[in-house]
N, C-alpha and C positions, 0 to 999 in steps of 0.2 A: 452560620459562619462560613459557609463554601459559598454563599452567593449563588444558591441553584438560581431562581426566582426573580431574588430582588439583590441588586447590589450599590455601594457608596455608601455615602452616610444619611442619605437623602433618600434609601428603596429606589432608586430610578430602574426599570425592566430592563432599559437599554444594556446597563454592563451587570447582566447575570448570564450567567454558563445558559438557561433555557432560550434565552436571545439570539446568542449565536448557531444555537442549534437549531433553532425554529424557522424552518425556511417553505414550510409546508403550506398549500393552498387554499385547506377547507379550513372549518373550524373543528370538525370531527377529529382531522390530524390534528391540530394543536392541542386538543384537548388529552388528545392517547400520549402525545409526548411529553407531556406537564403528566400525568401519568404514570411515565415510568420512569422518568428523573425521579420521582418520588417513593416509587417502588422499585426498587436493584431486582435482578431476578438471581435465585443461588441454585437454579438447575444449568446444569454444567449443558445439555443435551437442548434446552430452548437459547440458551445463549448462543452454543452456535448454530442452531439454526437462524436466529436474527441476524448472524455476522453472515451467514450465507447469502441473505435476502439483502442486505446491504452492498453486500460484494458486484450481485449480479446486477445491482444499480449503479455503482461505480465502474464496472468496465466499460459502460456503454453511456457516453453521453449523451449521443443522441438518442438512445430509445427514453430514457430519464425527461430531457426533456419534451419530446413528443408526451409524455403521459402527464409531465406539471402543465404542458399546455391545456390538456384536458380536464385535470383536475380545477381548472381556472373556473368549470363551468358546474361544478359539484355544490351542493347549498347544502346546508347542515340538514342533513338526512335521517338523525337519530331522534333531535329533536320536530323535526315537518312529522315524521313518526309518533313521535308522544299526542301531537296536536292533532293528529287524524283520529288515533285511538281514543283521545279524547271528545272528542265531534266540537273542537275550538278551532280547529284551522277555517282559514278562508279558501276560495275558490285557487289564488293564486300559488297558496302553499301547495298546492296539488302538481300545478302546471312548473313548481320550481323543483316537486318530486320525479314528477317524469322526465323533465330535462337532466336531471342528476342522472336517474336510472339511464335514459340513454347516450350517457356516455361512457357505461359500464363495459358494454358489447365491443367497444373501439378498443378500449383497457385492456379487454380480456385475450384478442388478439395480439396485442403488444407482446404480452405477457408469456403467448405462448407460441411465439417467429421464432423465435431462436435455439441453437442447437441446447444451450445450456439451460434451457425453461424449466427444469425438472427442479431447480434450486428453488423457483417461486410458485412451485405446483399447488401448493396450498392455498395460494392466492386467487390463482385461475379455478380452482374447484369453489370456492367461496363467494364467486360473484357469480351471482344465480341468474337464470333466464325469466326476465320481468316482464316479457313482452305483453303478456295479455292486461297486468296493471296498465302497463304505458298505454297501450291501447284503446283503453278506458277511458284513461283520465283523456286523452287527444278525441277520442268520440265524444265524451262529453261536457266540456269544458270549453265556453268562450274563450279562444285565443287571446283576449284582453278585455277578462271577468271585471264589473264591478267592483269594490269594496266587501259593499253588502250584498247576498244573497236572497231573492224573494221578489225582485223588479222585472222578471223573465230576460234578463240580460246575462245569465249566467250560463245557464243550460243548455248547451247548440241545439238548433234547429233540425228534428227528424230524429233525435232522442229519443223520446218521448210522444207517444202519439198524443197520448190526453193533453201535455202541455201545448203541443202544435195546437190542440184545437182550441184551448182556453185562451192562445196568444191570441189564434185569429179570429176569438169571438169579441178579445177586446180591440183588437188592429181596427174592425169593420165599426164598432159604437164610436171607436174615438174618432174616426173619419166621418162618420154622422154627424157629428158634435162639431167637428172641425168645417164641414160644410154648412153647416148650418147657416150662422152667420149672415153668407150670401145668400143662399136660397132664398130667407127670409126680406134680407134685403128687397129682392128683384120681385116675390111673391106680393109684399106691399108697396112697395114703394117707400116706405123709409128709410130713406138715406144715411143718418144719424142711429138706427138699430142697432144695437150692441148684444153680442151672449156672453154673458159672465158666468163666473162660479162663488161660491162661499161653501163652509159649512155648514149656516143655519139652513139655506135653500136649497143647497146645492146648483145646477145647472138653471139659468134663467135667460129671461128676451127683456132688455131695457129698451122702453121709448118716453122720449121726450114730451114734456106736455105739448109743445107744438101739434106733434103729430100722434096724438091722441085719438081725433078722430078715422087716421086710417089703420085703427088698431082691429085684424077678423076678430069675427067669433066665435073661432078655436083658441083665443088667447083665454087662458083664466090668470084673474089679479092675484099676485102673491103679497107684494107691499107697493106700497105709496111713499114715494120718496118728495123732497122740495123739488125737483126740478124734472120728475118724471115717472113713470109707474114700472114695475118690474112682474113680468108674468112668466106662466109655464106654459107647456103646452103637452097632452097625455104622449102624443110619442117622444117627444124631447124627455120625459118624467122614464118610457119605456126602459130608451137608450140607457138613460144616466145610472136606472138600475141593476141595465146589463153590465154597464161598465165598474160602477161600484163593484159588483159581484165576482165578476171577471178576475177584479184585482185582489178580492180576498180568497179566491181559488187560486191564482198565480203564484200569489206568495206562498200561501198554504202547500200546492202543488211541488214546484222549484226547491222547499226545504226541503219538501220529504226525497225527490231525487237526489237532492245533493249529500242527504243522509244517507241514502242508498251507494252512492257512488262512496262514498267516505270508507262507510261499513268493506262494501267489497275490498277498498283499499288495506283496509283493517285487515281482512283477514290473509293477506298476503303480508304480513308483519314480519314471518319467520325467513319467508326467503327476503326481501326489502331490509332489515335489517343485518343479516349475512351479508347484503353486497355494501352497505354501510361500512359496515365493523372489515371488508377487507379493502374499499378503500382509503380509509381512515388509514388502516397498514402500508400502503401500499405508499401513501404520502409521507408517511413517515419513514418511509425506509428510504424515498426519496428524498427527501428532506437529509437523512444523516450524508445520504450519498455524494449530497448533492456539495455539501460540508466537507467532506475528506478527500473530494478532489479539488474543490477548489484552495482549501486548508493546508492541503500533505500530509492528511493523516495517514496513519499507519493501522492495519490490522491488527488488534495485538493476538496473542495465544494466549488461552484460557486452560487451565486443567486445576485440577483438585491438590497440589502441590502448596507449599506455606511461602514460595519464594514469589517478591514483588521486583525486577528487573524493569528497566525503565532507561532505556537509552535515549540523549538529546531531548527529555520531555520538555515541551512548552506547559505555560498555563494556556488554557485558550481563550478566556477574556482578557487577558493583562495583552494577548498579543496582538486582539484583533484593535484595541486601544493605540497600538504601535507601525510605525511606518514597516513596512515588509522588510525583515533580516534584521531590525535592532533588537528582537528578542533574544537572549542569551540562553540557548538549552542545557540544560542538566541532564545528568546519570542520577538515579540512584538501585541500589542495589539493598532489600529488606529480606529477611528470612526470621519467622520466629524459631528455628533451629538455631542462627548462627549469626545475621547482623542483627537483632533485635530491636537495639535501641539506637534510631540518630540521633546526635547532640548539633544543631546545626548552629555557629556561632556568628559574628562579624560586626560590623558599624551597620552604624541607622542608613535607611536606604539601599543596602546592599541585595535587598530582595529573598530575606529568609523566609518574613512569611510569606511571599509569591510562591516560596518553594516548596515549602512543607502542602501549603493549602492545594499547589498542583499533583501532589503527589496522590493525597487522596481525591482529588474532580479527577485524573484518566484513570484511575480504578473504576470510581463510580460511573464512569461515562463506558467502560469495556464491561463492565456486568449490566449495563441496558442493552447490548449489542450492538454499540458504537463504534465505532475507528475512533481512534487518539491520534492524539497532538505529539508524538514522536516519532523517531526513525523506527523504533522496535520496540514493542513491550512483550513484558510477561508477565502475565497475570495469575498468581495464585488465588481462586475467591476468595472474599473474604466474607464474614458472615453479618458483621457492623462497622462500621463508621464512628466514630465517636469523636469531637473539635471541641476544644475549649479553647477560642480565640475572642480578646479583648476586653474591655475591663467594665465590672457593671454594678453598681452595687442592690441594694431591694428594701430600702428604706421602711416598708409598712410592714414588712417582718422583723425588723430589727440588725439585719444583716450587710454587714459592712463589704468592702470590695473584695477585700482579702478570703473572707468568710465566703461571699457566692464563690469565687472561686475554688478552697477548699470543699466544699460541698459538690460541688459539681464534679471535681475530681473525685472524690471518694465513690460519689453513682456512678461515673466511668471504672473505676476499680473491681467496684464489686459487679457491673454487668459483663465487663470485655470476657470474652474466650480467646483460648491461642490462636482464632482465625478472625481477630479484630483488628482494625486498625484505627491507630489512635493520635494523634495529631494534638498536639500544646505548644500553646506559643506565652511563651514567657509566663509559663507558671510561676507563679509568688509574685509577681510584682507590683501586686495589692499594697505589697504594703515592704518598712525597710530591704535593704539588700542585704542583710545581715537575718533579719527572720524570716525573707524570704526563704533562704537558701538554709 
């Protein structure tokens, strides 16, 4: 009913609360903000530590976006992670890990220039020193790997000694093979000479019945074709077995490296995913920052108090829907001591449920460790949320509009505690305005 997700009547992403929050660069950060829209936190003590980490991104615009520039170049790190551990990533997943990782070392700088770095110290201590991964994967990773792995176009050159020597046992047959051709040509004198390949034969010498008779007698017959005979020759047969061989040690060779290189990656999983998981954070705190100043959100205060104060609140989908300044702000003031219950009335269109529903999105946006959509809040936590907005009925249980509705209110009843907050729009109107009420 709040529209975290998905909003209209249609699901469209576009006008949900996670939409306009989400302004973050990787997929890691979108994923950690989908996240905690979904989970509130009710520690008073990580709350604002979020709001600190927010804060120190909003004072400074320019350091903010020096690091969204960075983060431009971050690829989903958590998961390149899953598919190493896994030994399913390709060459390239590696080369999109190291590029990630080193953009961590620039971040961490950022992070820690300023007099006030001690607010995002937790960040800076969580992105760990990867240099010897990175340095790995840049030793041994074609700058621009194949697909597949096993064609010796993967593994650089002077990696590996054994692989150096298997390339160049095959570089030297396939160059045999590739001269041949001529050689042969200019050795007989058959002009029309041709070397082919198949699989039945493998490597061959085609000559024309023409020239038949200036065939030596180091050629041996393999087949007789219509229009000419195809032979071998015992060095041509050497080669072709070198190079056969060659190619099934290559590929053989290349995996086992590239499983070797994986493995090592693997086992740096624990610092690799630490600098993950804090710039995953670090986007996202960009991301809120990046939101309340361009917004005019405000900081709210958080403490362990029952009162919900709320000056000029916006919604903040209904507003970014709207030309700048036609939104119309509200107060409201809740306490379960002493205002308990609003009764909010008016004509259709008048924007009640705009206003009830913004009442609970900048609570739940100030318990992720957000800035809100007003001049000033205060936020007492709350422990649940609870909405029953719009009309629905459930036909394959038997249960009419009126009936889901009652129902639904009664599990709000019996779950809410005095630190809930509870939101209905136009309870009863399932059914008459006489049994409603």
């Amino acid at each position: 009913n709040l529209e975290l997700f998905e909003g209209g009547r249609w699901g469209d992403t576009r006008s949900s609360l996670y939409n306009v929050l989400d302004r973050t660069e990787t997929p890691m950060g979108g994923r950690l903000l989908r996240r905690w829209l979904g989970q509130p936190l009710l520690d008073l003590a990580q709350l604002r530590h979020r709001q600190d980490s927010v804060s120190w991104f909003h004072r400074s615009s320019m350091r903010r976006e020096r690091i969204l520039a960075l983060l431009e170049s971050v690829s989903d790190m958590e998961r390149l992670m899953n598919k190493v551990r896994g030994f399913n990533s390709l060459a390239r997943d590696l080369l999109a890990l190291a590029a990630s990782l080193e953009s961590a070392p620039t971040i961490k700088e950022i992070l820690a220039e300023d007099e006030d770095s001690p607010q995002v110290a937790d960040l800076t201590e969580a992105l760990r020193d990867n240099t010897v991964t990175i340095d790995l994967i840049r030793r041994s990773i074609q700058d621009e790997p194949p697909i597949t792995v096993g064609d010796g176009k993967t593994i650089k050159p002077g990696f590996s000694a054994d692989l150096d020597a298997v390339r160049a046992a095959t570089t030297t047959a396939q160059g045999y093979i590739a001269r041949l051709e001529t050689g042969e040509r200019e050795r007989t004198g058959i002009k029309s000479l041709k070397v082919g390949y198949n699989k039945v034969f493998g490597y061959y010498i085609e000559v024309s019945n023409a020239n038949l008779s200036l065939v030596p007698e180091d050629y041996i017959r393999r087949q007789t074709l219509v229009g000419g005979e195809r032979y071998i020759t015992p060095e041509m047969k050497e080669y072709e077995s070198q190079i056969l061989n060659s190619q099934d040690r290559l590929n053989e060779l290349e995996n086992s490296i590239f499983r070797q290189v994986c493995q090592q990656v693997a086992d740096e999983a624990a610092s690799i995913i630490s600098t993950a998981q804090a710039l995953a954070q670090t986007d996202v705190f960009c991301s809120l920052a990046d939101v309340a100043s361009k917004s005019d959100y405000c900081r709210p205060k958080l403490d362990e108090g029952d009162t919900i104060e709320i000056k000029e609140g916006r919604h903040p989908v209904v507003e970014q829907m709207l030309d700048q300044g036609d939104f119309v702000p509200n107060d409201t003031t809740m306490s379960s001591s002493d205002a308990q219950l609003c009764l909010i009335t008016g004509p259709n269109m008048a924007g009640k449920s705009t206003y009830i529903r913004q009442v609970a999105i900048i609570t739940l946006m100030a318990q992720i460790g957000s800035f809100v959509p007003a001049e000033s809040a205060t936020i007492g936590l709350v422990d649940r949320i609870f909405s029953r907005v719009g009309l629905q009925d459930d036909l394959a249980v038997g249960q009419s509009t009126f009936m889901v509705e009652m129902v639904e209110t009664a599990a709000i009843l019996n779950h809410a505690t005095p630190r809930s907050l509870i939101i209905l729009d136009e309870i009863g109107r399932g059914t008459s305005t006489y049994d409603g009420l």
